[in-house]
C-alpha positions in Angstrom: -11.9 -17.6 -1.4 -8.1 -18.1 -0.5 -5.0 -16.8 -0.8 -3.1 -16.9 -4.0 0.1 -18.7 -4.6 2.3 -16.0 -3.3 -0.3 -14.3 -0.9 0.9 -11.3 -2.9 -0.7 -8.5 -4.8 1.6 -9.8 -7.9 -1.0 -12.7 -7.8 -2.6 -10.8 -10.5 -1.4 -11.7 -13.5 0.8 -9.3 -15.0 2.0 -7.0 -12.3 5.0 -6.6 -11.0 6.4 -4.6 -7.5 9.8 -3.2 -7.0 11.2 -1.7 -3.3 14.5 0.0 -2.9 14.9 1.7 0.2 17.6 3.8 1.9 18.8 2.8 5.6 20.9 6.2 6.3 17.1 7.9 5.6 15.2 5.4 7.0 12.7 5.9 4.1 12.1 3.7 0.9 9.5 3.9 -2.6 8.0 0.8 -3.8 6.7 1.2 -7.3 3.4 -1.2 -9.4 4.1 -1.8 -13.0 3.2 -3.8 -15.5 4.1 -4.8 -19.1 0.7 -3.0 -20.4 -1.2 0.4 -19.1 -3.5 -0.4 -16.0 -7.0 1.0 -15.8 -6.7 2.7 -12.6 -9.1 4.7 -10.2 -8.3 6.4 -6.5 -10.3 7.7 -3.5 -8.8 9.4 -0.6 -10.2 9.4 2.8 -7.8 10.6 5.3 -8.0 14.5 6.3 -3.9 15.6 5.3 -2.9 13.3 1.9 -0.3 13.9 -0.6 -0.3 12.9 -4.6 0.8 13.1 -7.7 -1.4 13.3 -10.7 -4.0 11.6 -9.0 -6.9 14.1 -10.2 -6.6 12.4 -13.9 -7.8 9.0 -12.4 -11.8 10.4 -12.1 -13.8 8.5 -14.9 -14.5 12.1 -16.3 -10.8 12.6 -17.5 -9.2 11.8 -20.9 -6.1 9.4 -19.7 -8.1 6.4 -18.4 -4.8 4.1 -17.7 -1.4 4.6 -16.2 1.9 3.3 -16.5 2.7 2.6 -13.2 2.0 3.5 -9.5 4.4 5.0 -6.6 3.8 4.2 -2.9 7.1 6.8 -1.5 8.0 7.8 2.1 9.9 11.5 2.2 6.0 13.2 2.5 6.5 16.2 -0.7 9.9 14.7 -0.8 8.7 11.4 -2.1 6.7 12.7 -4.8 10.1 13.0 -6.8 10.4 9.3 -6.7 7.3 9.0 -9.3 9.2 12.0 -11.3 12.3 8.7 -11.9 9.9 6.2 -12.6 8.7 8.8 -15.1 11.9 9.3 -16.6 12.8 5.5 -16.6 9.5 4.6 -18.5 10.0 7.2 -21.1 13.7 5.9 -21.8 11.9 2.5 -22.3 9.6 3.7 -24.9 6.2 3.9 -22.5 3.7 6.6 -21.8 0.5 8.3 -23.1 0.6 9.4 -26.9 1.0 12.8 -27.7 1.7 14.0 -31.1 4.9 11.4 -30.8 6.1 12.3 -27.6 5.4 9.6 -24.7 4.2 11.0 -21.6 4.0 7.9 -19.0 1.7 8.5 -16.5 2.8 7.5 -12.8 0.2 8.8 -10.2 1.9 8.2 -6.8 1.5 9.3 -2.8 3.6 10.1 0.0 3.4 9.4 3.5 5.2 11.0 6.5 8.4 9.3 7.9 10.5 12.6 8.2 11.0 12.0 12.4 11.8 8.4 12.4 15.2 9.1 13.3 16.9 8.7 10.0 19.3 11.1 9.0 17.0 13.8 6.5 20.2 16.4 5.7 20.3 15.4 2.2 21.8 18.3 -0.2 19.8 16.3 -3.0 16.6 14.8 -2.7 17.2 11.1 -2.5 13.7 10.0 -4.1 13.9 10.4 -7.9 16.8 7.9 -7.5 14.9 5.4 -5.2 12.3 5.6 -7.4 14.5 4.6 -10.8 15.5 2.1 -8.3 12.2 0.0 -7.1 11.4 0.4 -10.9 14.7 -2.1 -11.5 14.2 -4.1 -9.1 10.2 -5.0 -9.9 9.3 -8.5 -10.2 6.6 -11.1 -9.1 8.4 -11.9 -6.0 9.1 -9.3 -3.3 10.2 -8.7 -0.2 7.5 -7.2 3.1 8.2 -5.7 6.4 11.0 -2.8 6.2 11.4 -2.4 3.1 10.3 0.3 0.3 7.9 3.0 0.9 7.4 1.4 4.9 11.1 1.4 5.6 10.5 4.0 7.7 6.8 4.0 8.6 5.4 3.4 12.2 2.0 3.1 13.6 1.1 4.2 17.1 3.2 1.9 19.1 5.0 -0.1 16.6 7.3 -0.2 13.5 5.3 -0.1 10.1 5.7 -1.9 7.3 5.1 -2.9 3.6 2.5 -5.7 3.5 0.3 -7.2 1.0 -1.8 -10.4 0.5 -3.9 -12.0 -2.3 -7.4 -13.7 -2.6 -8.6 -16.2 -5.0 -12.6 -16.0 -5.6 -14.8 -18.5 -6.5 -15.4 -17.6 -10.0 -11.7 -17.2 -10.6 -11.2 -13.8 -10.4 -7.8 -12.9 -8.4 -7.4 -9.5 -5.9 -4.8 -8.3 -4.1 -3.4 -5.6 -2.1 -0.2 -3.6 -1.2 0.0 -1.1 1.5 2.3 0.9 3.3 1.3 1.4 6.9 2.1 4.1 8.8 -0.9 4.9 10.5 -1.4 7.5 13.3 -3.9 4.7 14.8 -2.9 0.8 16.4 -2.5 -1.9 14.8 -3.5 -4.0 17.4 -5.2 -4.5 21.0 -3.3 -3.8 24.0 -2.3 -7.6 24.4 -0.5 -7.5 20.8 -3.4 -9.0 18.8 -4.6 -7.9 15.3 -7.6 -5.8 14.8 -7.2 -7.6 11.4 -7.4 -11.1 13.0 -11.0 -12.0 12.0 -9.6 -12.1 8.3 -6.5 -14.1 8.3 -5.7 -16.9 6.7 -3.7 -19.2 8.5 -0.3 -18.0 10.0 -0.3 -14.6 8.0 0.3 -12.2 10.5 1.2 -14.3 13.6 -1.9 -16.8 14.2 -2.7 -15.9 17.7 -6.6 -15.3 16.7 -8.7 -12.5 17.9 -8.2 -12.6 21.3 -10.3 -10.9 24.3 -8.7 -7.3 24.8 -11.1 -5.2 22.9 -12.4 -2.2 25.0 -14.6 -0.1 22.7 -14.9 2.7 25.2 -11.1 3.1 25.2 -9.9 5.8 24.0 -7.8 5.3 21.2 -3.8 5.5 21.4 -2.5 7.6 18.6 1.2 9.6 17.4 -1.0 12.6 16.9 1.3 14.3 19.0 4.2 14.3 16.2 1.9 14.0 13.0 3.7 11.5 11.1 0.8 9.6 9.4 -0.4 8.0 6.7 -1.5 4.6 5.1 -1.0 4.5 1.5 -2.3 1.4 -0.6 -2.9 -0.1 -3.8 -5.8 -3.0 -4.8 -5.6 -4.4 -7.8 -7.6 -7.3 -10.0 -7.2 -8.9 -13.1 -11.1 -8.4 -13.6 -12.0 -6.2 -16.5 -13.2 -2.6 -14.8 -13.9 0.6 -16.5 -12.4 3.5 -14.4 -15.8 4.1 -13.0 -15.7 0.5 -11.3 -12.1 0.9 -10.4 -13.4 3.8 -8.2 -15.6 1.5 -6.6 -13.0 -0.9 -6.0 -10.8 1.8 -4.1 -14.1 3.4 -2.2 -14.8 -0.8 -1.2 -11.1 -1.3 -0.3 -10.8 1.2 2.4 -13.4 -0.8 4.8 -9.9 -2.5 5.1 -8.1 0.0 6.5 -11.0 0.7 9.2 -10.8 -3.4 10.0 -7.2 -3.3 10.9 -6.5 0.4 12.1 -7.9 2.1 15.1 -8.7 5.2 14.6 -8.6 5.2 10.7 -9.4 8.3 8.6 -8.3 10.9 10.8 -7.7 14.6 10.1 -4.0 13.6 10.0 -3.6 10.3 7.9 -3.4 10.8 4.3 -5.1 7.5 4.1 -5.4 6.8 0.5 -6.7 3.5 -1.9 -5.5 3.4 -5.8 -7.1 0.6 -7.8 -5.9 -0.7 -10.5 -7.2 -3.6 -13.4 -4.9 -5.7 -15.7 -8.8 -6.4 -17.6 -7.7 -10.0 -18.1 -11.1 -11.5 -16.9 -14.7 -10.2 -18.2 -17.3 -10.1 -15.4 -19.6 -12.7 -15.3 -22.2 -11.0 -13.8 -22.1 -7.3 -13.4 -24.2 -6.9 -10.9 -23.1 -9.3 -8.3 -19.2 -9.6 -9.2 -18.3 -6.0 -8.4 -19.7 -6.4 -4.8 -17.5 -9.6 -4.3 -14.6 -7.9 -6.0 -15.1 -4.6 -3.2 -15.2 -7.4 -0.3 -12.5 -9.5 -1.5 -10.6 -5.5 -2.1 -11.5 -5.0 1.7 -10.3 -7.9 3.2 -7.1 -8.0 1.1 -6.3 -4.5 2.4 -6.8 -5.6 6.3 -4.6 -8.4 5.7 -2.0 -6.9 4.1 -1.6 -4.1 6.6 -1.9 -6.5 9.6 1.2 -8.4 7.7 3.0 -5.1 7.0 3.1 -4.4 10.7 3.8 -8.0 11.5 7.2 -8.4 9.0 8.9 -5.3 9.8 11.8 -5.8 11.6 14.5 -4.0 13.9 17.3 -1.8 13.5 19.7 1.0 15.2 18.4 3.7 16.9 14.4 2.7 16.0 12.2 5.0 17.1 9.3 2.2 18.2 9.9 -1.8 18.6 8.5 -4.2 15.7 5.4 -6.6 17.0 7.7 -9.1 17.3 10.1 -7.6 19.5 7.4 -5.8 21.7 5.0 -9.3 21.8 7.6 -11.8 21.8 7.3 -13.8 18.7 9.4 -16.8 18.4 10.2 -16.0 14.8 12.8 -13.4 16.5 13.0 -9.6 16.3 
């Protein structure tokens, strides 16, 4: 396996990410699309999440495909953003059938930046418009760090991010990942390594390797205190899955966010996996594929968080430092 050309989620063939993000807030929405519905599953495992029409993606449910996905800061503020993308699809002439009338179907989640520091006194909620926005602005190429739904995210100690990364398997399948971290849990040991380490490729997130800080009777450092959690993430293939399998693929993923967060799955994370499939390549072998597609998902998802953290960079009156301000990275601040 190795990265794809981009060592981007948009590595799958077909889909396309938009951010647009808000620096008075300090908040931002990035939005998945793609030219064609996406099968698409989710499965939530942190203790406080918050969603949009996510109880349509079980296999039982008639709608087995969406139009897009939202990824939103603004907690039950950022659920409006998936309201524009909504109204932006319709205008286009996309959405679910019914009796003539196009109903697109945008699941989304929010997670909690409302004490970054960013000014929240908005008369109008910002996030229908940010949402129209990132759905503009989607393309194969996109940007990582501050930006979109982690414009305003932090993790324990450190800025948050948007990250994402790619992998190529062996039989040609391609995975990848998006996530917005900002995680009540670290990112990294006390001497600025990555808990994701083990699975990077090359210079992803930094380089520095695993490194020899890791104490597992410490006790964990957290921002319980201030409850402004969540890591919010989307895997994605261009294998062909049923809904059922796409479940899979989001239950699989979320082994990444315990490899690169510590603690993960709290009470107070909304910590949430969507899956999606653009059902460009059959399975070859049904039995043994899906298990390499939830590994691939897992390490993807570690990856792309560790990068998140590792891209986000500094502005006025931030709350936490970025990595490399705090660890002293030569790439600058």
């Amino acid at each position: 396996m190795q990265p794809g050309k981009r060592n981007l989620i948009t590595d799958v063939a077909g889909l396309v990410v938009g951010n647009a993000d808000d620096a008075r807030i300090r908040s931002g929405v990035s939005v998945l699309t793609a030219a064609r519905p996406l099968v698409a599953a989710v499965h939530v495992m942190g203790g406080a999440p918050g969603t949009r029409e996510t109880d349509l993606l079980a296999p039982d449910r008639l709608v087995q495909e969406v139009d897009a996905l939202v990824l939103s800061g603004g907690s039950t503020f950022g659920l409006d953003a998936a309201a524009g993308v909504a109204e932006a699809l319709r205008k286009a002439g996309r959405g679910f059938d019914v009796g003539g009338q196009r109903v697109p179907i945008v699941p989304g989640a929010i997670l909690f930046d409302l004490l970054n520091g960013g000014e929240k006194d908005w008369c109008e909620n910002p996030y229908k418009g940010l949402g129209r926005a990132a759905l503009d602005a989607a393309g194969a190429d996109f940007a990582l760090g501050s930006t979109g739904a982690g414009a305003g995210a932090t993790v324990a100690d450190l800025k948050g991010g948007l990250g994402s990364a790619s992998l190529v398997l062996e039989n040609g399948i391609t995975v990848g990942a998006l996530a917005a971290v900002n995680a009540v849990g670290r990112v990294t040991h006390d001497s600025g390594h990555f808990w994701a380490a083990p699975w990077e490729f090359g210079n992803e997130f930094g380089g520095r390797g695993t490194g020899t800080a890791f104490d597992p009777a410490a006790t964990p450092v957290t921002k319980l205190g201030t409850r402004q959690a969540t890591t919010i993430a989307i895997v994605a293939t261009d294998a062909a899955l049923d809904q059922a399998q796409a479940t899979r693929l989001a239950v699989a993923a979320h082994d990444g966010i315990a490899r690169a967060v510590h603690p993960a799955h709290t009470p107070y994370d909304g910590d949430l996996v969507f899956a999606v499939s653009t059902g460009a390549r059959p399975l070859r072998d049904p039995e043994r594929d899906p298990m390499l597609l939830g590994h691939a998902a897992a390490v993807c998802l570690a990856r792309a968080i560790a990068r998140g953290v590792y891209e986000a960079t500094s502005a006025p009156g931030d709350p936490l430092p970025t990595w490399r301000r705090k660890y002293g990275d030569p790439q600058g601040a």
